[in-house]
C-alpha positions as a printed Julia matrix, in Angstrom:
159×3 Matrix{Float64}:
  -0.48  22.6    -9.46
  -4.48  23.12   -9.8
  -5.37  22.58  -12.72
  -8.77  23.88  -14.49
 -11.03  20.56  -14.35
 -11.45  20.83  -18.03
  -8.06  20.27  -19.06
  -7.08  17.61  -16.45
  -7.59  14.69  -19.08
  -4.44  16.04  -20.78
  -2.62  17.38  -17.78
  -2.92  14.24  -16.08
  -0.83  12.77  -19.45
   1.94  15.18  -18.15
   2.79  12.14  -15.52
   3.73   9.93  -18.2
   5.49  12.24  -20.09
   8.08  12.95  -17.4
   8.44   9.46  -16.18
   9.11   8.55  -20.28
  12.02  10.9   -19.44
  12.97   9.25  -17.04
  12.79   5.9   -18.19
  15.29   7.25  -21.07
  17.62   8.45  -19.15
  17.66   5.2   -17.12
  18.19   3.27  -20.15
  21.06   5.5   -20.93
  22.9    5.31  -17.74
  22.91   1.58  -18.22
  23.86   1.44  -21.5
  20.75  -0.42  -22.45
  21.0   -1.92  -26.48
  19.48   1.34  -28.14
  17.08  -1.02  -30.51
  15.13  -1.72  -27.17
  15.01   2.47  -26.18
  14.52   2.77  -29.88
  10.9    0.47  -29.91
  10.21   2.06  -26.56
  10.3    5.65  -27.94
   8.13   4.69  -30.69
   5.83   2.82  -28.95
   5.48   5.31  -26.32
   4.93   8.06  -29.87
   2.39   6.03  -31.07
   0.44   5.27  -27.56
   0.78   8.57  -25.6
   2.44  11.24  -27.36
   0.94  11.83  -31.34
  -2.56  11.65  -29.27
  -1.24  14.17  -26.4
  -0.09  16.7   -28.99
  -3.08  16.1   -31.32
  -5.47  16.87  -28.33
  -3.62  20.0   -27.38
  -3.26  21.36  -30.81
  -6.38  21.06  -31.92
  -8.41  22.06  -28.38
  -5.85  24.41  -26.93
  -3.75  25.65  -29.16
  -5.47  27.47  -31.45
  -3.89  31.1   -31.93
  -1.35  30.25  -33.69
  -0.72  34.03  -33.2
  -0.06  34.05  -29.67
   3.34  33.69  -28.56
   2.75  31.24  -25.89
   0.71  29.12  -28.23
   3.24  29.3   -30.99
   6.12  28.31  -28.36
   4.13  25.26  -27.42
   3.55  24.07  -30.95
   7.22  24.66  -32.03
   8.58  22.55  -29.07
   6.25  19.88  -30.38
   7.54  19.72  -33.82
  10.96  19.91  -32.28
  10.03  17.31  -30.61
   8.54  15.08  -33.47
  12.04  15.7   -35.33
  14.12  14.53  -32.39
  12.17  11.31  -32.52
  12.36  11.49  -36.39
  16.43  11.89  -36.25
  16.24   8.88  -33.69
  15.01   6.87  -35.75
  17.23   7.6   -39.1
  20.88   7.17  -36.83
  23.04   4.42  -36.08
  23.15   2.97  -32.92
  26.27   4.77  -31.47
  25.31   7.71  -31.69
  21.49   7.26  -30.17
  22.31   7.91  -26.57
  23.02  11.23  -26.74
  19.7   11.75  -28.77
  17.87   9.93  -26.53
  19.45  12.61  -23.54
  18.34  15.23  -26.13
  14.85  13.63  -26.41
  14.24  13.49  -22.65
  15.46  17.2   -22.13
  13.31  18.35  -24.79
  10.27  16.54  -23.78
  11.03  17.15  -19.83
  11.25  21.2   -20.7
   8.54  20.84  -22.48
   6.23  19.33  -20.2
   6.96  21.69  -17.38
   6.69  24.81  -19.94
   2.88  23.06  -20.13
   2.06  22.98  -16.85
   3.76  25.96  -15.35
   3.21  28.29  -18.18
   0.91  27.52  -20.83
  -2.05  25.87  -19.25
  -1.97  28.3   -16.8
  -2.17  31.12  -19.37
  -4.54  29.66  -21.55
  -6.86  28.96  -18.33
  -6.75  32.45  -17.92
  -6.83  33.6   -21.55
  -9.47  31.41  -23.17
 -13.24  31.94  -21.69
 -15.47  29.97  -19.19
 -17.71  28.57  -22.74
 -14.18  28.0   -24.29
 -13.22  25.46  -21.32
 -16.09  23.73  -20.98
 -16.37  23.09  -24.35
 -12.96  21.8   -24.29
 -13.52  19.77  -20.96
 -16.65  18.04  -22.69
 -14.28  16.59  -25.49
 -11.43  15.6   -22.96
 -13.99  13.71  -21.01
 -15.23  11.89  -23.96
 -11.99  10.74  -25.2
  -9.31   8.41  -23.69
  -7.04  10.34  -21.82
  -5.21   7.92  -19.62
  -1.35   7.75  -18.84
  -1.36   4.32  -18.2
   1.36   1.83  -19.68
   1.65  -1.66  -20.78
   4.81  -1.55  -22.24
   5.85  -5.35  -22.76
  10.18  -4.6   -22.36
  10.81  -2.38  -19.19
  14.33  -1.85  -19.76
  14.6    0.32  -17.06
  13.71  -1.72  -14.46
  17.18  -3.12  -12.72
  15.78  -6.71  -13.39
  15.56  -5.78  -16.87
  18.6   -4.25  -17.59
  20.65  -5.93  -20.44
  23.66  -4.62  -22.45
């Protein structure tokens, strides 16, 4: 989908997001030892995601008014407490969450690009944009990954 050059940086991110999902769900269908998804969904929080929704909260979603908006920030905090209830449950019960986790962040991620971004590219003005794409550009926005445990990988599947 074209996307308004001044919010590439964080629709480019998008990528990651869905292959994170499916990543998971590889891990699931092999029954992979949930402490390895486990440090993989953090690390992947603390590398990607808590910037991604940082960026987009504070540059894009701004009227907290607007319905669209508001959708878009409450599937982020549902989001955050998915990871949240992750991390807090035992081990046999973590693939289901981690199903739960990949749905939520898939859905999510599609709502983005198909939805939102397209409303908001219509919604917020030329100035607004631009003033937006000159803070993208100046940040690191890159969905690259150097995860050191690719689980999902067939090689790299253990039980």
């Amino acid at each position: 989908m074209k996307r308004n050059e001044n919010i590439v940086p964080i629709s480019r991110e998008h990528h990651a997001t869905l292959l994170f999902c499916w990543k998971l769900r590889k891990g699931v269908k092999a029954e992979v030892q949930p402490e390895r998804m486990n440090r993989y969904i953090n690390w992947f929080w603390k590398h990607h995601l808590e910037h991604h929704f940082q960026s987009e909260e504070q540059l894009l979603f701004l009227d907290v008014e607007d319905e669209m908006v508001n959708r878009g920030l409450n599937e982020h905090r549902l989001i955050i407490a998915k990871i949240n209830e992750i991390n807090v449950r035992t081990e046999e019960k973590s693939y289901p969450l981690y199903l739960e986790l990949a749905d939520l962040i898939d859905d999510h991620t599609r709502f983005e690009e198909r939805q939102l971004f397209p409303y908001l590219e219509n919604k917020l003005s030329v100035e607004e944009l631009q003033k937006i794409g000159e803070i993208l550009h100046g940040e690191e926005h890159n969905a690259l990954e150097d995860y050191d445990d690719e689980f999902w990988a067939k090689e790299q599947i253990q039980k």
